[in-house]
C-alpha positions in Angstrom: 12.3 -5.9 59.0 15.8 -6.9 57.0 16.8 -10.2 57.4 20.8 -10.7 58.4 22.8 -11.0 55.3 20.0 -10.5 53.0 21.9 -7.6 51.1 18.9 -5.6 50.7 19.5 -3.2 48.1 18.4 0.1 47.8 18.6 2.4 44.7 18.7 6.1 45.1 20.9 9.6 44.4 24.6 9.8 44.9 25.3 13.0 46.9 29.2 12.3 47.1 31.2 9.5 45.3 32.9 7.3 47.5 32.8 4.0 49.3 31.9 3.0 53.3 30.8 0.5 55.1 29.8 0.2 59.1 27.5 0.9 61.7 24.3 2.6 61.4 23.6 5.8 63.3 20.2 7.1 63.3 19.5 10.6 64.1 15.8 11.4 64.3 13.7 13.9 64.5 10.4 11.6 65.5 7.4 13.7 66.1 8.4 16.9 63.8 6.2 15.2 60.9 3.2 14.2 62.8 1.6 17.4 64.0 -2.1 18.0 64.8 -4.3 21.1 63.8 -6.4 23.1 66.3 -8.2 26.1 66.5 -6.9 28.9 68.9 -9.2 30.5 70.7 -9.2 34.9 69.6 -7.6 35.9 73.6 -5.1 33.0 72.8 -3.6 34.0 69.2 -1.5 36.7 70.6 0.4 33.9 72.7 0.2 31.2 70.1 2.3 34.0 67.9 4.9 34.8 70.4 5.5 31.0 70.6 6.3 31.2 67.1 8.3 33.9 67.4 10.1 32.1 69.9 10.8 28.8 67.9 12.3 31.3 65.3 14.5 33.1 67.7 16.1 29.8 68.8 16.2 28.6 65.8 18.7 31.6 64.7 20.6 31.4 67.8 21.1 27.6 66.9 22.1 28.3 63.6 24.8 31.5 64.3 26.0 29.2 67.2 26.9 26.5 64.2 28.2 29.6 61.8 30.7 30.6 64.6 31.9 27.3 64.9 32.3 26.4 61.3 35.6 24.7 60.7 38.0 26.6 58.7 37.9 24.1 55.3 34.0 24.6 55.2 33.9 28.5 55.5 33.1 28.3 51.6 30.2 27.3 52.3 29.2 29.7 54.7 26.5 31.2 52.1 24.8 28.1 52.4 24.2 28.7 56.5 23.8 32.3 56.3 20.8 31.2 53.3 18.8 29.3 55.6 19.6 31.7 58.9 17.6 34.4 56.1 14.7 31.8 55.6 13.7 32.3 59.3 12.6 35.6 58.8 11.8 35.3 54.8 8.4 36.8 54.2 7.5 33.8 52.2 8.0 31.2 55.3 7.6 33.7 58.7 5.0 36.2 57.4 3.1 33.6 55.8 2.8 31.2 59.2 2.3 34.4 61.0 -0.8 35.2 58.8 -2.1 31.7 58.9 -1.9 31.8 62.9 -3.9 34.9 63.0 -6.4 35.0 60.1 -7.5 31.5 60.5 -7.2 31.0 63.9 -4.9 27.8 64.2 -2.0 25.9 66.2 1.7 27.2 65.5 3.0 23.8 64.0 -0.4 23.8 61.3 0.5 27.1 60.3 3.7 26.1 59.9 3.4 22.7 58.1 0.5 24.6 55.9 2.7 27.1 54.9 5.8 25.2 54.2 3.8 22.8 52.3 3.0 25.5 50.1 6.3 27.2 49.2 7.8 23.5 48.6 5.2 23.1 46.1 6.1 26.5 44.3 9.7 25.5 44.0 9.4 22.3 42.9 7.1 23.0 40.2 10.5 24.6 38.9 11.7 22.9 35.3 15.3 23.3 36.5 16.4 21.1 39.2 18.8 23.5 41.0 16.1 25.7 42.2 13.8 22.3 42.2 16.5 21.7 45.0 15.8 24.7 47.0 12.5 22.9 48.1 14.8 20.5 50.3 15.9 24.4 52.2 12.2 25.2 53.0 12.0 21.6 54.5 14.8 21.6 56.4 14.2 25.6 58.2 10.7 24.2 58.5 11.6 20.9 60.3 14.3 23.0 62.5 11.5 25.5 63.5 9.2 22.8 64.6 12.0 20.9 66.3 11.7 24.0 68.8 7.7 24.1 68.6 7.2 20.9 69.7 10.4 20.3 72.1 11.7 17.1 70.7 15.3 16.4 71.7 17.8 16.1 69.0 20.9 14.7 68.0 24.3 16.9 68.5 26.2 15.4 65.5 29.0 17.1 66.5 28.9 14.9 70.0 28.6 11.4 68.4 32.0 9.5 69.6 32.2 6.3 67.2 33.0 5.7 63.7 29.9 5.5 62.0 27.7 5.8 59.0 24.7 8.6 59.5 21.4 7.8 58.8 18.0 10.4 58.6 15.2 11.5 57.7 17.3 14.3 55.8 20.4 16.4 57.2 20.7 20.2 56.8 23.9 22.2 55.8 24.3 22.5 59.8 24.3 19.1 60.6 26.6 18.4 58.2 29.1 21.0 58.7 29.2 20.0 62.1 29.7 16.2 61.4 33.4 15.2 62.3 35.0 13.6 59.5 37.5 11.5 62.1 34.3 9.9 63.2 31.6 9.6 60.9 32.4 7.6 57.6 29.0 8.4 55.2 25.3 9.4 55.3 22.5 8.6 54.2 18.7 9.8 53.8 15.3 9.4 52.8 15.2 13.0 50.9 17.4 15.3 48.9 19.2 15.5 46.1 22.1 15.9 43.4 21.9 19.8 43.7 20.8 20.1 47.3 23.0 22.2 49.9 23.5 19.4 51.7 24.9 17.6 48.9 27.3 20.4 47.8 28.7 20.3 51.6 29.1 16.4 51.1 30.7 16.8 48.5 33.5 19.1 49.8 33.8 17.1 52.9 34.6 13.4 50.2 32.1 12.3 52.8 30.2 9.4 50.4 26.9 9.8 50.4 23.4 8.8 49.4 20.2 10.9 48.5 16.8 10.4 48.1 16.1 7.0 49.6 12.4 7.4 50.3 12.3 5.6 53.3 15.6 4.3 54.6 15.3 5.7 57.7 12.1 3.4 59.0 14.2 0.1 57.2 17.6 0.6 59.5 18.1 -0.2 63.1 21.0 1.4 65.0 24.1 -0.8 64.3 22.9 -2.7 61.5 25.5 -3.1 59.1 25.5 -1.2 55.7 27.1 -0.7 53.0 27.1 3.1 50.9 28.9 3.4 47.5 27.7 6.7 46.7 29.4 6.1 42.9 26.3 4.0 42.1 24.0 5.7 44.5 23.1 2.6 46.2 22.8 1.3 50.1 23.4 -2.3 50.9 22.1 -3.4 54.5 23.0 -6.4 56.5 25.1 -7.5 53.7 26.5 -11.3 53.4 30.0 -12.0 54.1 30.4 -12.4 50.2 29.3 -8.8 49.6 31.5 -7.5 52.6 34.4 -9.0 51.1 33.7 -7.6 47.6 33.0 -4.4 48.8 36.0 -3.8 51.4 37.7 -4.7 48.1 36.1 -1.8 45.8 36.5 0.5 48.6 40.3 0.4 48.9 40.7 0.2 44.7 38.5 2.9 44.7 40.2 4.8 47.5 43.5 4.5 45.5 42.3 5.3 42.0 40.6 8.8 43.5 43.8 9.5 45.2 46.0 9.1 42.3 43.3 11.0 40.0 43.6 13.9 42.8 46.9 14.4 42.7 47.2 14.7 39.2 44.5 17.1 39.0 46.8 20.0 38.5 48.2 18.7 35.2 46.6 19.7 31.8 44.0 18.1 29.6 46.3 17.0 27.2 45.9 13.9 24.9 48.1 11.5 23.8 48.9 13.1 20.4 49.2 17.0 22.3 46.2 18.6 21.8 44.7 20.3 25.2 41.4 21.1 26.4 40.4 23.7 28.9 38.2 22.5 31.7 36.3 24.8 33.6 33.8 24.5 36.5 30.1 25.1 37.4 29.0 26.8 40.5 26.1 28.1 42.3 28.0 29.7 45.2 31.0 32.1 45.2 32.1 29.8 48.0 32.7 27.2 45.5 35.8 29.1 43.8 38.4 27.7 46.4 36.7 23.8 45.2 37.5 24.5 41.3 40.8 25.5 42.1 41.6 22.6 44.3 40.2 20.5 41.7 42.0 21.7 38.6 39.8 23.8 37.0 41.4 26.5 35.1 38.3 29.0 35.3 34.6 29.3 36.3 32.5 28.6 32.9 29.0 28.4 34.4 28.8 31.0 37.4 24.5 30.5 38.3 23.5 33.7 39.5 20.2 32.8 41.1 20.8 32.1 44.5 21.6 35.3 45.4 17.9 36.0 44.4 15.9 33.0 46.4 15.7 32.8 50.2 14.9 36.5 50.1 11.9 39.1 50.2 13.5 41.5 47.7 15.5 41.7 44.7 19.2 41.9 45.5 20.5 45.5 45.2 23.4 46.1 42.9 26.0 46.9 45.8 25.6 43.0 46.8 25.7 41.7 43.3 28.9 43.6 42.1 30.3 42.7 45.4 29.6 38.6 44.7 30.6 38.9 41.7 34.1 40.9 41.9 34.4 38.0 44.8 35.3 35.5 42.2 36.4 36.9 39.4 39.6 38.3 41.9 39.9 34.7 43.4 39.9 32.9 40.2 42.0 35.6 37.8 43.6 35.4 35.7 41.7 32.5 34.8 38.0 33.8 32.9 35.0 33.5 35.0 31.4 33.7 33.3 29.0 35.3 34.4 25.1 33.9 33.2 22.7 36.2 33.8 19.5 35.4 35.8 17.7 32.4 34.6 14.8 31.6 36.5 11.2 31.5 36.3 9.8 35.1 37.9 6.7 34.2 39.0 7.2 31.0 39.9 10.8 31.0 42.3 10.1 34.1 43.3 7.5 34.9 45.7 8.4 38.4 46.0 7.8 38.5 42.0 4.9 36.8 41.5 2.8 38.0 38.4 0.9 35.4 36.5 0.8 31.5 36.8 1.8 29.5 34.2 0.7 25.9 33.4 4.2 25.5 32.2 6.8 27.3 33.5 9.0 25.0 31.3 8.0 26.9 28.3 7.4 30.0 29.9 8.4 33.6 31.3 12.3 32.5 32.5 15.4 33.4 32.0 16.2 35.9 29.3 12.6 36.2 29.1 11.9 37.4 32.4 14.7 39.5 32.4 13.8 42.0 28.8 10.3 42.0 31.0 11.6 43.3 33.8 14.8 45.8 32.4 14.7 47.2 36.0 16.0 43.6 37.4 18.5 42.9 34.4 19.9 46.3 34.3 20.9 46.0 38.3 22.6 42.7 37.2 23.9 44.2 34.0 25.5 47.2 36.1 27.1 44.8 38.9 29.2 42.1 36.2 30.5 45.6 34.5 31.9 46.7 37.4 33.3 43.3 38.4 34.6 43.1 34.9 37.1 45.5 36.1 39.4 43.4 38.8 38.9 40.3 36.4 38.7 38.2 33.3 34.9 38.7 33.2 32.8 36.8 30.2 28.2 37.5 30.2 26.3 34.8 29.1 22.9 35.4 28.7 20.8 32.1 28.9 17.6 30.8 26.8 18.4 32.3 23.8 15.7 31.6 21.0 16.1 34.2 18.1 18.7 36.9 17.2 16.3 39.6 18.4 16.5 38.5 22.3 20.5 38.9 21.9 20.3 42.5 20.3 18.4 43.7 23.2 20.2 41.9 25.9 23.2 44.0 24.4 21.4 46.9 23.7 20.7 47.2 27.5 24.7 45.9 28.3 25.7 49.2 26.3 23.2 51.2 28.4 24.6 50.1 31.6 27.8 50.9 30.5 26.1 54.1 29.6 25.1 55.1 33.3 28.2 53.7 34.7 30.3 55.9 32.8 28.0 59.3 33.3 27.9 58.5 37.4 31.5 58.4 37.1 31.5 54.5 38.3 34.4 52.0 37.8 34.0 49.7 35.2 34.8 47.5 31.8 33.3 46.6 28.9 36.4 44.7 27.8 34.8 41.3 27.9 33.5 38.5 25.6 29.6 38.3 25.3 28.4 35.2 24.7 25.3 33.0 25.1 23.6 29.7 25.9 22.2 26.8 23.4 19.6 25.3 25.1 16.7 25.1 22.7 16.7 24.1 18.9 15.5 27.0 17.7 19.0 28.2 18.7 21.0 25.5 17.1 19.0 26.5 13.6 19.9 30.2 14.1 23.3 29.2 15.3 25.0 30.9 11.9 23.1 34.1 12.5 23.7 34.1 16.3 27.4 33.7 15.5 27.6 37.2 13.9 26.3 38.7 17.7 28.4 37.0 19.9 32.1 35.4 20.8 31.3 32.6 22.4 28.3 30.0 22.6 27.8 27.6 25.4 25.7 24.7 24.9 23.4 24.0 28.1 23.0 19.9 27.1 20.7 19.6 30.4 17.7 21.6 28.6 18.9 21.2 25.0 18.3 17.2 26.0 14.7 18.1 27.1 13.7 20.3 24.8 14.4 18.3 21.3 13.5 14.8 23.0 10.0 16.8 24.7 11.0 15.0 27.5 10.3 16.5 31.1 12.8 15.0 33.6 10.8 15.5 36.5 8.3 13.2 35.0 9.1 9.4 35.9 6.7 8.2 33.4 9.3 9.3 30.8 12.4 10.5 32.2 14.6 7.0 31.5 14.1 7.9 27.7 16.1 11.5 28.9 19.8 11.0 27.0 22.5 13.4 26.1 24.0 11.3 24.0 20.8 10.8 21.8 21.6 11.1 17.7 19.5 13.9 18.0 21.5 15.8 20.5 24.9 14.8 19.3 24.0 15.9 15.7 23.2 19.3 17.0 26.1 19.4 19.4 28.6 19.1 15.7 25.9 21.3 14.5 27.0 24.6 16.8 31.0 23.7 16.7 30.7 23.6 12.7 28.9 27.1 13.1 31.3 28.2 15.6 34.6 27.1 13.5 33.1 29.1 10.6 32.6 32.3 12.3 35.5 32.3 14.9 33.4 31.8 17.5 34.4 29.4 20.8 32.3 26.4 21.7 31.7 25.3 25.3 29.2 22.8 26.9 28.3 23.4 30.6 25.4 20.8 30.6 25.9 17.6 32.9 27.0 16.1 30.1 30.5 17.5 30.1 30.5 15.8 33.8 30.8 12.2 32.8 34.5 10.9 31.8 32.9 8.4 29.7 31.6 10.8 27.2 35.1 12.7 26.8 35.7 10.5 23.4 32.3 11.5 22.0 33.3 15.4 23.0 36.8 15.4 22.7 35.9 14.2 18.7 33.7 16.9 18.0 36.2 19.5 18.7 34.8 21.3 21.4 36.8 24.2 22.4 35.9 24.1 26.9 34.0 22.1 28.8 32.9 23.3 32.1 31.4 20.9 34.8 30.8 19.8 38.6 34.0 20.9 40.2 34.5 17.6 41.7 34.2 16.3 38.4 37.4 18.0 37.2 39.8 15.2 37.9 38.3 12.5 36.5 37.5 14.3 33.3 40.9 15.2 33.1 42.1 11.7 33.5 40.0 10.2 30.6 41.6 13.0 28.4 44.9 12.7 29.1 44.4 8.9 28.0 42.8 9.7 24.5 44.2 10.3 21.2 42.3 13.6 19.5 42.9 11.9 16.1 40.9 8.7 17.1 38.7 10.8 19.2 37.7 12.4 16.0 37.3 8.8 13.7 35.0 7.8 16.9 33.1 10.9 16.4 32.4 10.4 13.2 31.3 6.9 13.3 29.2 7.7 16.5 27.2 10.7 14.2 26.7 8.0 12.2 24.3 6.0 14.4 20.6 6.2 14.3 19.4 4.4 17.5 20.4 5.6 21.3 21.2 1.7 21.8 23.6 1.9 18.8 25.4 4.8 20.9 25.6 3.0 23.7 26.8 0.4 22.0 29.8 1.9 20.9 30.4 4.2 23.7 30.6 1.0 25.6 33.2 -0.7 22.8 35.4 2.5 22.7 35.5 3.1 26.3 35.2 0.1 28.0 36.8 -2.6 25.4 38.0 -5.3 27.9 34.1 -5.3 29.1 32.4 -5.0 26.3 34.4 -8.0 24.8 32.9 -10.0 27.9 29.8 -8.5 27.4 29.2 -6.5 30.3 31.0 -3.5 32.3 32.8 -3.8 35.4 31.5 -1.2 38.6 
């Protein structure tokens, strides 16, 4: 129990930025995690399997219910809904409980649980985190199917008639496209993360949010007052009247500075001393398109083209591919849009793939890998972004690159798409820039000789990070020694723009590194040519750039290169960014 004003903090992942404070609303879904196995007698499976069926079948109806009603500003995101209406049926969740019902002769809700416990398992032994997030969509279709299995009453969110802050177990895309921003201020939950569904909706919605809590849901009481500053991806409950005060405070600065930011978000990147930098956004969903441009962004320069191939029992076909990606590159031209080529791990994310098991898919069959293994997969996606490239400004990237030879084959197979396109008499372009992705050292070392292949590179600082450090993120043991702006990293981010001045070829970074204002000084000063990043991100980014000066940006470059210790960095980071707090010796919130 939490004592009255005891401002117990909690630490966990900021889903949206933003400030609230108010009343705690629980929604729960008690009973959907506490199920008990038993066997089914043989004359009883047939009926055990029709309830099921049933629990499916409502479950859909639920869901296009919520998809009919989806307000106009969050039809974006219908992807998301229509992702999760496909799990229901997906081989990997319904055929799989379905087998387990009949083969070993058990309950509906242990089938279930057993199955779903597997496929979370498979995705989040994932090294990247987006598709590590795609774990949190098996849970949720799960939890919805045994909502209906077990009859426990839920929640309408839509219904609730108070200004409140939401607090569960964990929220799906539904319940938060039906949340009603005039009512509910911020939510919070034990599970999910950064890259979650949930957290993208959030995020469009300005709702602030907070991730990932572990067990915030058993520590809150209905009305208890708490405090969510999803900047710092913390949760303050039953804070003192100190707190409160400080707080209400932060919120309405906060609110003020985000809505000045916001309106400028249409005006350039352009430093003190005139020198402008583009800045793109990431995203995962074509849906997301309308958010970059909202936001600033003047084009897509990380477009991840693996959802299209999860939540699925079967490769996409071309028709749907091209159709995706024409999508975007008509809603966001003239600006560029580029297009990365599948990057995930094939036997691993996709069950309908499944070959050999690695011990570390890290360092295994992914990406580019995967893709000159299986020529019949790349060449659909190869055939689809030539088409697109015809109603756009259409850039490839192909990601993972670790030698010269994976790039000449990549484009060996581009030119024999182009090939078949052009002898079925099919639409299409090749008039686009080819470029590729810096994620591993080996890459940064053959950067000269990559240069002569391609036009652009695009440095992925997320894996580039955990490749030279040998650091696995997912691991906790080590994961707070995971930095960016390590010496290391920085020395082979000036490595790649050097190489890319040389031989004409343009520098990006797409990594989450390009996300954080903070370190605009650092990459304004090595000369970057783009930077791509979270759309929401945009404004901010663009903010810190428009008060630098590229010719001190540079001197700070320089002197940072110089450092050999992450806390020497920091250190100046700190000094350059934040002088006022340094000078005091620590940094205001």
């Amino acid at each position: 129990m939490v004592e009255k004003g005891s401002d117990t903090i909690l630490k966990g992942i900021s889903g949206s930025p933003g400030i609230c404070i108010g009343q705690a609303y629980l929604v729960d879904r008690e009973g959907v995690n506490v199920v008990e196995k038993y066997n089914v007698l043989p004359e009883g499976i047939r009926e055990e399997v029709n309830r099921f069926k049933s629990a499916v079948k409502k479950a859909e109806d639920e869901l296009t219910e919520v998809i009919e009603e989806l307000p106009e500003e969050l039809h974006h995101h219908l992807a998301i809904l229509e992702s999760h209406l496909a799990l229901f049926k997906d081989k990997m969740l319904y055929g799989r409980t379905l087998e387990a019902i009949e083969n070993e002769r058990i309950n509906a809700e242990w089938a279930l649980k057993k199955t779903t416990s597997r496929a979370r398992e498979m995705f989040r032994n994932i090294a990247d985190p987006y598709l590590q997030g795609r774990a949190d969509d098996i849970t949720q279709v799960s939890d919805r199917l045994m909502v209906n299995l077990v009859g426990v009453q839920e929640v309408n969110i839509a219904n609730i008639d108070k200004r409140v802050i939401l607090v569960a177990k964990d929220l799906t895309p539904a319940d938060t496209s039906r949340i009603q921003l005039e009512r509910i201020k911020g939510f919070v939950t034990d599970r999910g993360g950064k890259t979650s569904h949930t957290s993208i909706i959030a995020r469009t919605l300005e709702l602030p949010s907070v991730l990932g809590l572990g067990n915030v849901s058993a520590l809150i009481n209905n009305e208890d007052i708490i405090i969510v500053d999803g900047n710092e991806g913390i949760v303050i409950i039953d804070p003192s009247d100190e707190t409160l005060m400080e707080y209400e405070e932060r919120q309405i600065r906060d609110e003020t500075r985000r809505a000045n930011i916001k309106r400028r978000s249409k005006i350039p990147a352009t430093t003190l001393d005139g020198v402008t930098m583009k800045l793109m956004g990431n995203i995962e969903l074509a849906e997301e398109v309308v958010s970059v441009m909202d936001n600033g962004g003047e084009g897509i320069g990380l477009f991840r083209t693996e959802f299209q191939y999860l939540s699925r029992s079967h490769f996409p076909t071309e028709e749907e591919l091209y159709e995706q990606y024409r999508e975007v590159a008509e809603l966001i031209f003239p600006e560029p849009i580029v297009i990365r080529t599948l990057d995930i791990n094939g036997d691993k994310a996709l069950a309908y793939a499944r070959e050999n098991d690695e011990e570390n898919p890290a360092l295994g069959l992914r990406a580019i890998r995967f893709c000159l293994q299986r020529p019949d997969v790349f060449m659909t996606q190869l055939r689809a972004i030539l088409r697109a490239a015809a109603f756009g400004n259409v850039r490839v990237m192909f990601p993972m690159i670790s030698g010269v030879e994976e790039v000449l084959e990549a484009k060996k197979l581009l030119k024999e798409a182009a090939a078949q396109l052009e002898a079925e008499g099919l639409t299409f372009s090749e008039n686009f820039e080819v470029g590729i992705m810096i994620e591993v050292p080996s890459a940064v070392v053959m950067a000269d000789r990559l240069a002569k292949e391609v036009d652009f590179f695009s440095i992925g600082t997320n894996d580039l990070t955990q490749y030279t450090l040998a650091i696995d993120r997912g691991n906790r043991k080590v994961a707070h020694l995971y930095n960016s702006l390590h010496p290391a990293v920085l020395r082979m981010i000036r490595r790649v723009v050097d190489v890319g001045k040389k031989y004409d070829v343009k520098v990006c970074i797409c990594g989450e590194m390009a996300s954080e204002p903070a370190n605009m000084p650092i990459l304004l000063g090595l000369e970057l040519d783009e930077l791509s990043m979270t759309p929401q991100s945009l404004p901010g980014v663009k903010e810190m750039v428009r008060g630098l000066s590229f010719s001190e940006s540079r001197k700070f470059a320089d002197k940072v290169l110089m450092e050999t210790s992450q806390s020497g960095v920091n250190a100046l980071m700190e000094a350059f960014v934040y002088p006022e707090e340094s000078e005091n010796g620590k940094r205001s919130r």
